[in-house]
C-alpha positions in Angstrom: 254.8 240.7 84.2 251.8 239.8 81.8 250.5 242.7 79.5 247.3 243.0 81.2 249.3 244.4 84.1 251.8 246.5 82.6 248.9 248.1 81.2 247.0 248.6 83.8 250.1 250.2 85.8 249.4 253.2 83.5 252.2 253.8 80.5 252.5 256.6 78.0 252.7 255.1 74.3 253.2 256.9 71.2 251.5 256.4 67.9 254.2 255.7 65.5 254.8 257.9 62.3 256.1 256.5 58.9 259.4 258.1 57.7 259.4 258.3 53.5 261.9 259.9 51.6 260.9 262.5 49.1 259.6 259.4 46.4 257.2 258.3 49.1 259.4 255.3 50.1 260.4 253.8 53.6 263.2 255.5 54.9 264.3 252.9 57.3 267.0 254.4 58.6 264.9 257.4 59.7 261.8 254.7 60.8 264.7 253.2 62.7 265.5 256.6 64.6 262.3 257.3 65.4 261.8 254.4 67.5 265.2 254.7 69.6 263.9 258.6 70.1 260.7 256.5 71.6 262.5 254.3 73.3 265.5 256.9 74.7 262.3 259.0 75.7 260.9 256.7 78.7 258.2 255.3 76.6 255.9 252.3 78.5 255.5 251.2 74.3 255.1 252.3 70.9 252.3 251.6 69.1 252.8 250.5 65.3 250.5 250.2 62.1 247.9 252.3 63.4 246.0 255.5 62.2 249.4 258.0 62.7 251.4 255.3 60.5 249.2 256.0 57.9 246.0 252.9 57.2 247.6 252.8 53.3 250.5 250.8 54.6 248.4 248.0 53.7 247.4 248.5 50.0 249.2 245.8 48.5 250.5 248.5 46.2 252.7 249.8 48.8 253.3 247.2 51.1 254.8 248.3 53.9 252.7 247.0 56.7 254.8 244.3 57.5 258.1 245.9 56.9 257.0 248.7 59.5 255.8 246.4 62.2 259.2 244.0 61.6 261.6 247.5 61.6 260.0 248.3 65.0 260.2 245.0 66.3 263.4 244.6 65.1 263.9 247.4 67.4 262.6 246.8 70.8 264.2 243.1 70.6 264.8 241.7 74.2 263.3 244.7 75.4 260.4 245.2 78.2 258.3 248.0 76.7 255.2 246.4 75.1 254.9 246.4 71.7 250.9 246.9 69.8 250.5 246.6 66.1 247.2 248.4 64.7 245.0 246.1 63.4 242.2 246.6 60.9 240.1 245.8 58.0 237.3 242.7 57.5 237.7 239.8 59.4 239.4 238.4 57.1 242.4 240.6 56.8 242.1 241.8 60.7 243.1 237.7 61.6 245.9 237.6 58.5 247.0 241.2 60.2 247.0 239.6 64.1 248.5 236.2 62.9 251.5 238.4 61.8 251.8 240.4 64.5 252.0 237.8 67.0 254.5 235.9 64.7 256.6 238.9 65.1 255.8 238.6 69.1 253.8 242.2 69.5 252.4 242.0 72.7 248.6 243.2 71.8 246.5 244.3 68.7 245.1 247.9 68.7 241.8 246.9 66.5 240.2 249.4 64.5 236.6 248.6 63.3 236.7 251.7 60.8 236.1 249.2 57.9 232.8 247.5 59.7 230.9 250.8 59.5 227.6 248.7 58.7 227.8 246.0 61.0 225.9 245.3 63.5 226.9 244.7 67.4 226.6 241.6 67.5 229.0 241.3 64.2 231.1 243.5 65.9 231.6 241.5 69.1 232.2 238.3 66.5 234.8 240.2 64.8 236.5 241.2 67.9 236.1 237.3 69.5 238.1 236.1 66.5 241.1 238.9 66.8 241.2 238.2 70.4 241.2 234.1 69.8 244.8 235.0 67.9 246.5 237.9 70.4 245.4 240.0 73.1 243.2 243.1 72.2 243.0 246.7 73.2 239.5 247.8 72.0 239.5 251.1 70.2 236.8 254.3 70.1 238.5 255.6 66.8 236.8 258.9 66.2 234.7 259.0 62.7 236.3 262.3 61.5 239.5 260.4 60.7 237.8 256.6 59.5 236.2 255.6 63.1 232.2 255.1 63.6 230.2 255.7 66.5 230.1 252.8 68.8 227.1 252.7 71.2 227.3 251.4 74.7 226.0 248.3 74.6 228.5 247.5 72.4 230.9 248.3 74.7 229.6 246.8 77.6 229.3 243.4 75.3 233.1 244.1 74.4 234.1 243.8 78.2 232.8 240.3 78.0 235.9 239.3 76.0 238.2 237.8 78.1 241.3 238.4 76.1 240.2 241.9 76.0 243.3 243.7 77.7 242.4 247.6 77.4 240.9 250.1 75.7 241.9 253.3 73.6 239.2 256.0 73.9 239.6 258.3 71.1 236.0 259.9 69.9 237.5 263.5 70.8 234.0 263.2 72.6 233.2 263.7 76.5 229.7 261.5 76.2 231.1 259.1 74.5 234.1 258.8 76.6 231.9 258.2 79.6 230.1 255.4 77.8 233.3 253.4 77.4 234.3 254.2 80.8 230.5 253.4 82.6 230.6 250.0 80.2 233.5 249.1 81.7 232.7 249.8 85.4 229.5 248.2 85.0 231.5 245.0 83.9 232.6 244.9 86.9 236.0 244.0 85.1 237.7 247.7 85.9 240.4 246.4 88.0 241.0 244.2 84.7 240.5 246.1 81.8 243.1 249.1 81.6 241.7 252.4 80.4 243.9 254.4 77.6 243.1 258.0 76.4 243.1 259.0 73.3 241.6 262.0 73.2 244.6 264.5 71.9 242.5 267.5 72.5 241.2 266.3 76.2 245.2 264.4 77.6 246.2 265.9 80.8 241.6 265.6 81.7 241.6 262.4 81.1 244.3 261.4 83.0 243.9 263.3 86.4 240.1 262.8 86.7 238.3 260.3 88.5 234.8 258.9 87.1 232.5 257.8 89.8 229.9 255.3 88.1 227.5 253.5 90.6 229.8 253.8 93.5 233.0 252.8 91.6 235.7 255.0 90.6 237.4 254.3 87.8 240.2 256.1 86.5 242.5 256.0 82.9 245.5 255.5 83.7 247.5 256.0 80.4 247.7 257.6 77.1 248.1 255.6 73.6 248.0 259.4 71.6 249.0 260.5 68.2 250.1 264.0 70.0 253.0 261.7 71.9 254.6 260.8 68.1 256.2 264.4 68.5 257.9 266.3 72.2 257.8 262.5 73.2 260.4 263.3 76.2 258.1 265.9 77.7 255.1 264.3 76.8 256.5 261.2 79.6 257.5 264.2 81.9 254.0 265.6 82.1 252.3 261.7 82.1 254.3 260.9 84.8 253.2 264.1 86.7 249.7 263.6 85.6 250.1 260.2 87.1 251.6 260.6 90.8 248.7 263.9 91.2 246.1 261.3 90.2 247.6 258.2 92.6 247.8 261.4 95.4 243.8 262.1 95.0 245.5 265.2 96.2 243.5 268.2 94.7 244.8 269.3 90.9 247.2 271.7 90.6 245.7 274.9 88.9 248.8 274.7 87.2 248.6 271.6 85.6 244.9 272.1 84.7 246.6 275.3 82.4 249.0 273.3 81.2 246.4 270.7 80.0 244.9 273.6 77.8 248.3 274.3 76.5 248.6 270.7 75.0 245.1 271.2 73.6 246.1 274.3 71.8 249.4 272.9 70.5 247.6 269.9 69.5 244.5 271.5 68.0 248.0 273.2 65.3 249.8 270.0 64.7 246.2 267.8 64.1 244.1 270.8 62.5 240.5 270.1 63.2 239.6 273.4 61.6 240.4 271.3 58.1 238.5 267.8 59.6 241.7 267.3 60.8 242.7 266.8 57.2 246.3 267.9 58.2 247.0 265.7 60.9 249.6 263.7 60.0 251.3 266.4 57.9 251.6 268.3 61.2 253.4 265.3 63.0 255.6 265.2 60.4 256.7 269.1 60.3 257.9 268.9 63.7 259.9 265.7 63.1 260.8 267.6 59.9 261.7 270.7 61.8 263.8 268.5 64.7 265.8 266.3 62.3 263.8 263.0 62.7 262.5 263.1 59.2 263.9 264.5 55.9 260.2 266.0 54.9 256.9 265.6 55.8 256.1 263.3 53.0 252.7 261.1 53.1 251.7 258.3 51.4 249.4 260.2 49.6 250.5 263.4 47.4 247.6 265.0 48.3 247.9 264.9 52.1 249.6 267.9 53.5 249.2 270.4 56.0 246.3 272.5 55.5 245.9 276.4 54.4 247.1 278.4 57.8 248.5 275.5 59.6 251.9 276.4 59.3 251.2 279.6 60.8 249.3 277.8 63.4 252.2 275.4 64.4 254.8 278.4 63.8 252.6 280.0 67.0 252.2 277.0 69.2 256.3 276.7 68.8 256.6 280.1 69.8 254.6 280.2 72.6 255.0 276.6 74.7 258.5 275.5 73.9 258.1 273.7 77.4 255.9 271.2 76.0 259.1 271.0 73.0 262.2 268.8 73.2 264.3 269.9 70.6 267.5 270.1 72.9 267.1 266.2 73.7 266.7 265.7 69.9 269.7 268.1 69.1 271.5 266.0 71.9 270.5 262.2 70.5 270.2 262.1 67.0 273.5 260.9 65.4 273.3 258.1 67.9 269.8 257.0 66.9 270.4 257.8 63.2 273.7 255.3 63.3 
């Protein structure tokens, strides 16, 4: 099966974290864990080198970008979950970056165009042509509070034009500028094509149960490449795969499942912290891999990234309150066979 249609059968893929020890190094043998707790989880793919990895992987300083994307490789070897590697940076270093993943044999390029924040569309679209001359691409709407730019529509709509474009990640944490992506891409005519991805942590179980009627069409996203899925990955593919079947059904949405779509928000709104520009983000992934054994501490790249004042509060309440959405017990279960 080609990647264009495992993608557009719908799959739930993770962002993946970086484990450090307490020095800020790789700690492999954690980075290696992570992934089987991925994999062991039911996970369509994992998604490596992107923003939940941390962007500083590829300051020559710290170098890690390619031991990251080779550990998870490594990995999923001879395995049938698709593998994306973030790419990002000038054009330059976004071909160097997709030359590398495909030598490792990823299976798409997640391309960030944080670092083209004064191009113009039509340099956008030029940039994009050259990724997607070298590996298939999934477009992404990175939202600007954590390194994206606003994207207009016609830049989308030009996107679809691509022919190695694959799918799309829509992550502005925006409604109207969701729509925009999802209109260009109905317009395009290319929706049966073209898989749609949310990533919109604070919007999941939404995105994936509604339908969007655009000039008679209906298009639908049919998966999730989310930062929120690094953590409670096992429950996360329970609820996708419930969120799925009620959106194949057209059967009317469960009131239930509407409220347990606010519950993710909520526990995502703790473990991201948007109160602090989401400044704690990845520091809040990390405490619950902390807390479950995945990861010795919640160690960043940079010393000065941690969680923010009151978010360990926050996330001690959103443990309390929805340990459904939680899967320490699988963790408790699994981990001295994934951290062999």
């Amino acid at each position: 099966m080609s990647v264009r249609e495992k993608l557009r059968q719908g799959l739930a893929i993770p962002a993946h974290p970086l484990a450090l020890t307490s020095d800020r190094k790789l700690d492999e043998r954690r980075q290696r864990a992570l992934t089987r707790y991925y994999l062991a989880s039911g996970v369509g793919g994992i998604a490596v080198g992107v923003h939940t990895t941390q962007f500083a992987i590829r300051d020559p300083r710290i170098g890690l970008f390619r031991p990251v994307l080779e550990l998870a490789a490594e990995e999923m070897k001879a395995r049938t979950e698709l593998k994306i590697a973030g790419v990002s940076g000038p054009t330059s270093q976004a071909i160097t970056e997709a030359g590398l993943a495909r030598s490792l044999e990823y299976d798409a390029a997640l391309l960030s165009l944080g670092a083209l924040r004064d191009a113009t569309t039509t340099e956008l679209i030029d940039h994009a042509r050259a990724v997607a001359a070298i590996i298939p691409i999934v477009g992404f709407y990175l939202q600007p509070s954590v390194g994206g730019r606003v994207l207009p529509y016609e830049f989308w709509r030009r996107l679809t034009e691509i022919e190695n474009l694959v799918a799309i990640k829509i992550a502005p944490f925006n409604r109207y500028q969701t729509i925009d992506v999802v209109r260009a891409v109905a317009e395009s005519g290319r929706s049966g094509e073209i898989a749609l991805y949310t990533g919109n942590d604070d919007n999941i179980i939404a995105d994936l149960v509604s339908a969007f009627e655009v000039g008679g069409q209906r298009v639908r996203i049919v998966g999730g490449l989310l930062g929120h899925w690094a953590v409670w990955t096992r429950s996360a593919v329970d609820y996708f795969q419930a969120a799925r079947e009620i959106s194949q059904s057209e059967a009317p949405i469960p009131r239930e499942f509407l409220t347990l779509g606010t519950q993710i928000t909520d526990a995502n709104a703790a473990l991201f912290d948007p109160s602090h520009a989401f400044h704690g983000c990845i520091a809040g992934l990390h405490e619950i891999l902390r807390r479950q054994g995945l990861f010795a501490g919640r160690w960043c790249l940079d010393p000065n990234e941690d969680l923010s004042p009151g978010q360990m509060e926050e996330i001690d309440r959103v443990c309390r309150l929805y340990r459904h959405l939680q899967d320490d017990e699988f963790v408790r279960e699994n981990l001295d066979a994934w951290m062999r």
